[in-house]
C-alpha positions, 0 to 999 in steps of 0.5 A, a space after each residue: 453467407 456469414 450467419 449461414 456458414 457458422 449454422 452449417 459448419 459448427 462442429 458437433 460431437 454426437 458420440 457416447 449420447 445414446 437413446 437420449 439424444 433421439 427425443 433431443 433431437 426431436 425437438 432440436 431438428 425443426 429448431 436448426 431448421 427454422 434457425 437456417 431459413 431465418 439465417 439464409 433469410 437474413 444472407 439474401 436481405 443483406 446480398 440484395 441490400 448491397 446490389 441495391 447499393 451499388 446499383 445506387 452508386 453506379 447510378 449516381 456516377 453516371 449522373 454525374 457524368 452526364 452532368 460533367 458532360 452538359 457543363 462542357 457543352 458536349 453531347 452525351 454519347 456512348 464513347 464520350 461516357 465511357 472515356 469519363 467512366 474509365 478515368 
């Protein structure tokens, strides 16, 4: 959520602008919000991107235990993969 915290949490001083600040701001609102859709776009692509990733690495670890597994000549079963996971 790094692109969408600085668009939230930017500091903003709306003191002594006045009536000129309205058509400003017309224009201004529609852009900040088509900033935050792009911002929370690129936030979801970059979360699923790394549960993608990990998903990838714990996929290729538990290849590779069952692989261990096959060398030793010993069946694959939930305890034998879960003793290998833990060390």
């Amino acid at each position: 959520m790094k692109h969408t915290r600085y668009i939230l949490h930017d500091s903003l001083n709306f003191e002594g602008f006045g009536m000129v600040a309205i058509p400003a701001a017309v224009v201004a609102v529609p852009f900040l919000v088509w900033l935050f859709c792009g911002a929370a776009v690129m936030d979801g692509a970059r979360i699923l991107k790394l549960k993608y990733l990990l998903r990838q690495r714990e996929l290729r670890r538990l290849n590779y235990i069952r692989c261990v597994l096959r060398s030793l000549d010993v069946r694959e079963t939930r305890e034998n993969i879960q003793m290998l996971k833990a060390a």
